[in-house]
C-alpha positions in Angstrom: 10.4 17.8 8.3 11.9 15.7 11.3 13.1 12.2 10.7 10.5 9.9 12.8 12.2 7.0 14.5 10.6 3.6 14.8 11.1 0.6 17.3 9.2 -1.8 15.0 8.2 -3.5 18.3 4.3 -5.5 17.4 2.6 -6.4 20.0 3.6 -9.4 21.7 1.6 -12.6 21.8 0.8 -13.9 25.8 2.0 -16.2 26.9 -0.4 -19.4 26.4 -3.0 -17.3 24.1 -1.7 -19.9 21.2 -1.3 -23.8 22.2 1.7 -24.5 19.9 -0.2 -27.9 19.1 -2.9 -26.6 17.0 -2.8 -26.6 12.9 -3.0 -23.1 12.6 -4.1 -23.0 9.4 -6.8 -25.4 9.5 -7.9 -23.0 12.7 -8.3 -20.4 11.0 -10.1 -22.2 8.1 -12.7 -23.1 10.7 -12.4 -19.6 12.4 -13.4 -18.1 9.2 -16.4 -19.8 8.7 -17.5 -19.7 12.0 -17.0 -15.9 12.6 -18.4 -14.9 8.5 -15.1 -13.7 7.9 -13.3 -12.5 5.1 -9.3 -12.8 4.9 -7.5 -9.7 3.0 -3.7 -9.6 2.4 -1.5 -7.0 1.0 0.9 -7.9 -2.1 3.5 -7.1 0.8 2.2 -9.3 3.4 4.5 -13.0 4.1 3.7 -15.7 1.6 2.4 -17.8 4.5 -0.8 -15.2 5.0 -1.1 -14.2 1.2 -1.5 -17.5 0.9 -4.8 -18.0 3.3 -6.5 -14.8 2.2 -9.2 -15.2 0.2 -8.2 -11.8 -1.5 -5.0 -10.5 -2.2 -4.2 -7.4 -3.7 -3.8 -3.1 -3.5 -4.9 -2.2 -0.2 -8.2 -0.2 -1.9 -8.8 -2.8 -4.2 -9.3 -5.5 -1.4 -11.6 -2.8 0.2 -13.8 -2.8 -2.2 -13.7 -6.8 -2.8 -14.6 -7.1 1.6 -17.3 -4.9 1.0 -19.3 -6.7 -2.1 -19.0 -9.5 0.2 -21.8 -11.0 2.9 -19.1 -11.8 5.4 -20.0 -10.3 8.8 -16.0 -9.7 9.5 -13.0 -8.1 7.7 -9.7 -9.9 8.7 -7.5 -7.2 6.9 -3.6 -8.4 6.7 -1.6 -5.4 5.9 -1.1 -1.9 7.7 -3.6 0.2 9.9 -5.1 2.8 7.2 -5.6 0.0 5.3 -8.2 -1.5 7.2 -9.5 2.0 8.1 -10.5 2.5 4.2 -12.3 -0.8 4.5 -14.2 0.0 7.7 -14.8 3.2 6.3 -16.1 1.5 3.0 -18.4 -0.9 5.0 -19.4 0.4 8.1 -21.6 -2.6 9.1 -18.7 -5.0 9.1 -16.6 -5.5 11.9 -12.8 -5.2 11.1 -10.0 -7.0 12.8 -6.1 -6.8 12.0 -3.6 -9.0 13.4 -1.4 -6.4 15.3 -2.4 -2.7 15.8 0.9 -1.7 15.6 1.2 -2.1 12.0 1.2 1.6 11.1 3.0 3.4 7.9 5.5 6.2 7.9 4.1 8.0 5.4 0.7 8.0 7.7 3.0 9.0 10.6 4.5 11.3 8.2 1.1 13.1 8.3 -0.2 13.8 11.4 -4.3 15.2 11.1 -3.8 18.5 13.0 -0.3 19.2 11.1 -2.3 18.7 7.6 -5.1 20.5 8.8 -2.7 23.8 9.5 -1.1 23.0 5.7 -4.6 23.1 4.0 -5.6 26.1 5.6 -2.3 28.3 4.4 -3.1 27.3 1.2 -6.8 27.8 0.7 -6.6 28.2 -3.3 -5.1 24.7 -3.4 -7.4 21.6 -4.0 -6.1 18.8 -1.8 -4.9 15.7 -3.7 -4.2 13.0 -1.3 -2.2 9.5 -1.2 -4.6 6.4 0.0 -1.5 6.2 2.6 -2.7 8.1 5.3 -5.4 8.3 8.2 -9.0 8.5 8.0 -8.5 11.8 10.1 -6.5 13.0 7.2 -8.3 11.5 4.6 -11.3 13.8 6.5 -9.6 16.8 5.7 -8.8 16.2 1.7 -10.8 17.1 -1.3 -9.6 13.9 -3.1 -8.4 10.7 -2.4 -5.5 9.0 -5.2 -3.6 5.7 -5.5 -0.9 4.8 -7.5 -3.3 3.8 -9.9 -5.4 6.5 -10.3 -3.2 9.6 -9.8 -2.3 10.5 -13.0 -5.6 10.4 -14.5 -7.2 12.5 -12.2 -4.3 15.0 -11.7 -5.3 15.4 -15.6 -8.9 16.2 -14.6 -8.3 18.9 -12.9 -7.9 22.1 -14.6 -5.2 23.7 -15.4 -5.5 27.0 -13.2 -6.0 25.3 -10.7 -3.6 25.0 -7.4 -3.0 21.5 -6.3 -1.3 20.2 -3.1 0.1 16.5 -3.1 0.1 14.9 0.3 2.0 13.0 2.1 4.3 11.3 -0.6 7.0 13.6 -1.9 8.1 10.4 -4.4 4.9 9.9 -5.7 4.2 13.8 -6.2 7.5 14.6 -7.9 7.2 11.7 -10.2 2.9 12.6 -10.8 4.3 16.5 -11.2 7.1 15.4 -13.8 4.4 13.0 -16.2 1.8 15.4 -16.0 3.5 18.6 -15.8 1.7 20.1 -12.8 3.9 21.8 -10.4 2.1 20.7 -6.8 3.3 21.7 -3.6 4.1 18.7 -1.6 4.0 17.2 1.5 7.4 16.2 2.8 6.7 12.5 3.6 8.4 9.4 2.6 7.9 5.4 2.4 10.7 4.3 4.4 10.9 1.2 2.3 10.5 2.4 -1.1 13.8 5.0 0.2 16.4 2.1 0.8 16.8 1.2 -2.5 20.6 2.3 -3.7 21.2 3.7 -7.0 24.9 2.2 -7.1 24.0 -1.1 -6.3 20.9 -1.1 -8.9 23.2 -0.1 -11.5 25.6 -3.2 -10.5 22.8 -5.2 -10.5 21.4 -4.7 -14.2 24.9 -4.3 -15.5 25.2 -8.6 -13.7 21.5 -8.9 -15.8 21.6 -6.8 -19.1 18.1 -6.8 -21.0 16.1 -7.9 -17.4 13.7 -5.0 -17.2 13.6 -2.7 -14.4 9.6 -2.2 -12.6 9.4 0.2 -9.5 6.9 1.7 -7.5 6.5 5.5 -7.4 7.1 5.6 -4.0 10.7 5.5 -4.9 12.9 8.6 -5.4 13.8 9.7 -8.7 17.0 8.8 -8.9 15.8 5.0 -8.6 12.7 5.8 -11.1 15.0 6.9 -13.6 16.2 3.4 -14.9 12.8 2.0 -14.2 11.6 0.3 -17.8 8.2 0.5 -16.2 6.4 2.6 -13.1 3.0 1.4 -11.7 1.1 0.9 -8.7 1.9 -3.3 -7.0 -0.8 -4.3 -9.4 0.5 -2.9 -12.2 4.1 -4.2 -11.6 2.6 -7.6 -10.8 0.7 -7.3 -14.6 3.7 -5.8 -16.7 5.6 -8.9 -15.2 3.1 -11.6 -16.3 2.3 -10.4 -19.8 6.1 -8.7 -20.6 8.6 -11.8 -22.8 11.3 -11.2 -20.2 12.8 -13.9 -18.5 14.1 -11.8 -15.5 13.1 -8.8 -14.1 14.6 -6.7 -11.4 11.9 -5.3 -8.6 12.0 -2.1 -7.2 8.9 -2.0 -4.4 8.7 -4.3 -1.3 9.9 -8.0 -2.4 7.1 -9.9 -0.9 5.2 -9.8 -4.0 7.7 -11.8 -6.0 5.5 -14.1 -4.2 3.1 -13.6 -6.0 4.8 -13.1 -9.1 6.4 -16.2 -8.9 2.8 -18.5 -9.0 1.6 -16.2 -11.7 4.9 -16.6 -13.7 7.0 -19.7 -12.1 9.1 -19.7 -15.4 10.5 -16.3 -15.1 13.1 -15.0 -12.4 12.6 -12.2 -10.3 15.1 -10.4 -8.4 14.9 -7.9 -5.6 16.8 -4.7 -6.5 19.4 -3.9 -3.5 19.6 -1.7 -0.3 22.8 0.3 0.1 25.2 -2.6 1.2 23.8 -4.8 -2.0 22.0 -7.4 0.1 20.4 -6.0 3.0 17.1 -6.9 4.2 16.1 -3.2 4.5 13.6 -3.2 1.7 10.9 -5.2 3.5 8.7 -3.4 5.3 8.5 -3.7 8.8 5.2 -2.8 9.5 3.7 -5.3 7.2 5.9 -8.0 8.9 4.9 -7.3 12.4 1.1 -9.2 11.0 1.7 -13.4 11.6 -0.3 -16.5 11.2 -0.6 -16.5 14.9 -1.7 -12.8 15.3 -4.2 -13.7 12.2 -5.7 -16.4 14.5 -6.2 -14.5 17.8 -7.7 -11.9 15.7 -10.4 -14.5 14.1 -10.8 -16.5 17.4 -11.2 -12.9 19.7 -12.2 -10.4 17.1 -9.6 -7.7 18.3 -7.7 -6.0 18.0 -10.7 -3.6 16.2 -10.7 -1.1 14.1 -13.1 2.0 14.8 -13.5 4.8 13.3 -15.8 7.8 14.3 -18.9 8.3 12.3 -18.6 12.2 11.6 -14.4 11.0 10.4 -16.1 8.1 8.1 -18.5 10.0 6.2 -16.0 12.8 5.4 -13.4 10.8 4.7 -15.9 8.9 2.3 -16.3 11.8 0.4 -13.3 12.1 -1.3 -13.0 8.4 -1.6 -16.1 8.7 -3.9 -15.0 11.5 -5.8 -11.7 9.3 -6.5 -14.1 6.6 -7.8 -16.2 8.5 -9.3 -12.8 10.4 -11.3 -11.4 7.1 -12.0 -11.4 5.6 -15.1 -13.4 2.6 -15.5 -10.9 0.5 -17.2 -8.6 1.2 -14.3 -9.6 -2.2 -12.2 -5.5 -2.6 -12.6 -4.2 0.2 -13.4 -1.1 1.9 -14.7 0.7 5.0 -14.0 3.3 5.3 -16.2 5.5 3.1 -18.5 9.2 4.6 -19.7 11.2 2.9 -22.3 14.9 3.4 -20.7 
């Protein structure tokens, strides 16, 4: 599959929607209230907005927190399918992100009509598919997984039976390897979770001996295979609270050593390197083109909106209950994986 190029250009702010005067935070404080409004914030979002949201988390755990809530309006910081999940979880609610813009390469990665075509030459295959992709896709897909949940259900499903893993190729190879299930996989990628280089990690824990390793599964294998534990953001955040060790090195995007450091301001955490050892090239791009500013417009104007069509909601809602429903219940954080290097 063709390497996708990206500008990483947001949308730019007019000139005098913001009067550089105002306490933006205390605005949208008072924004909030006024428009019913709840505030969600990915793990990878700036500290500044993680630290405004009333709920911060996995992008379909905050879903489901906006929609046990009365608030009329879902300001969702974080990346475009993201908030699609949560209008698609609570219809009656209006959702607003700061920048439509903020997209995902492994959503790009997956275009509907491409995904379509793939289902239908392989007919015998049941359709496992990442949260990371559009509703359109989501439409199209027998069940919906997160990082999470994966393994469990891949275990669920018999053993005769065909499964194709969509759109990470990371996150299928590593599922396929802990469950022994050889899926066919979509050829998609986080271009994040790719950056990370396996001769600077080693460098790095060789300058830290005994600091455990945590990384995401969206990482390649080669970077999963030092990893002293594997898990979904919320599990990383977890195996660094309750773990005795003093350091750890992080493998996933490094604004949620944000968030590790107010749940654990004793230990150290340290964000494992790009190729040239300290490049900025693990942050996500797309998560930073939200702001504080964008966040307000979006309050005060309640665009930009997310929409998505009726016929596309319901059936992308269907494998998002089967997910649910194949989940186990003790799963609210939930692990994937943890290897003893």
């Amino acid at each position: 599959m063709a390497e996708l190029a990206y500008a990483f250009e947001g949308t730019p702010i007019p000139p005098g929607a913001v009067d550089p005067s105002l306490d933006m935070l205390a605005e949208i404080t008072r924004l909030k209230k006024e428009q019913n409004a709840v505030i969600l914030a990915h793990y990878y979002q700036t500290p500044e907005i993680q630290d405004i949201a009333d709920f911060v988390g996995d992008s379909l755990d905050l879903s489901r927190k906006a929609a046990a809530t009365d608030a009329d309006v879902i300001a969702f910081c974080g990346v475009r399918f993201m908030a699609e999940v949560a209008k698609i979880m609570s219809p009656g609610k209006k959702v607003v992100v700061p920048d439509m813009k903020a997209g995902c390469s492994l959503e790009d990665s997956c275009p509907p009509e491409k995904f379509a075509a793939f289902r239908r030459a392989h007919p015998d295959h049941i359709s496992l598919t990442y949260v990371n992709c559009s509703a359109a896709v989501k439409a199209h897909s027998d069940i919906i997984v997160t990082s999470s949940n994966a393994e469990a259900i891949i275990r669920q499903i018999p053993k005769d039976q065909k499964i194709l893993f969509a759109p990470d190729r990371h996150l299928g190879a590593y599922l396929s390897k802990i469950t022994g299930r050889n899926m066919l996989l979509w050829e998609g990628a986080c271009i994040v979770h790719e950056q990370f280089s396996e001769r600077e990690l080693i460098k790095l824990m060789a300058r830290h001996p005994g600091a455990p390793v945590v990384a995401h599964p969206e990482c390649p294998a080669q970077i999963l295979d030092y990893a002293d534990h594997v898990g979904s953001t919320s599990s990383i955040l977890k195996y660094t609270e309750s773990h005795s060790a003093r350091t750890f090195i992080i493998a996933t995007e490094p604004h949620i050593m944000h968030q590790m450091q107010k749940e654990s301001p004793e230990k150290t955490f340290i964000g494992a390197p790009g190729a040239d050892g300290n490049c900025n090239c693990n942050i996500c791009p797309f998560m930073g083109l939200n702001s504080i500013e964008k966040l307000y417009l979006a309050l005060r104007d309640l665009t930009p909106e997310i929409t998505v069509d009726e016929l596309t909601r319901v059936r992308a809602l269907k494998p998002l209950k089967r997910m649910m429903d194949m989940s186990p219940k003790s799963m609210a954080v939930g692990d994937i994986s943890t290897i003893a290097r």
